[in-house]
C-alpha angles and dihedrals in degrees: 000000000000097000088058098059122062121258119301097241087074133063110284100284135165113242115234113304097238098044117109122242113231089234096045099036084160097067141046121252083250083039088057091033087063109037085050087049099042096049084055103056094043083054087050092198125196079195134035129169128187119220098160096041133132124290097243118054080224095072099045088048097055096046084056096046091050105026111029129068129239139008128318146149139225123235120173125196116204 
C-alpha cells in the first residue's frame, strides 16, 4: 500500500490517481484504490487486521476514511 501513498516526508496523501504504482504496474493508484477497497467490503470484516499496510497510520486511516465503507477505528501495537 505504500506506492500508492506520497512520500513519507509530507503530510499522508494519495498519489494521482492515474499514475501507476511500482508493485501494480498494471493498474492505475484509483485502479488499485478501488480493487483494495472493494475486496474489503465484500469480506465484511468485524475485524481486520493489516499486516501489509502502509508505513504511517495516517495513511491507512485515510484509505479507510475515503475508500472504505463504514465505520472503523484504528488501534497500533508497538
Amino acid at each position: 500500500m505504500n506506492d500508492l501513498s506520497g512520500p513519507n516526508d509530507l503530510p499522508p496523501a494519495f498519489r494521482p490517481d492515474d499514475e501507476r504504482p511500482f508493485h501494480t504496474s498494471g493498474a492505475t493508484v484509483r485502479e488499485r484504490r478501488d480493487d483494495l477497497s472493494s475486496v474489503i467490503t465484500e469480506l465484511d470484516p468485524d475485524i481486520l487486521v493489516a499486516v501489509e499496510g502502509p508505513n504511517r497510520t495516517g495513511e491507512l486511516e485515510m484509505f479507510f476514511d475515503e475508500d472504505v465503507e463504514g465505520d472503523w477505528a484504528s488501534t497500533t501495537s508497538g
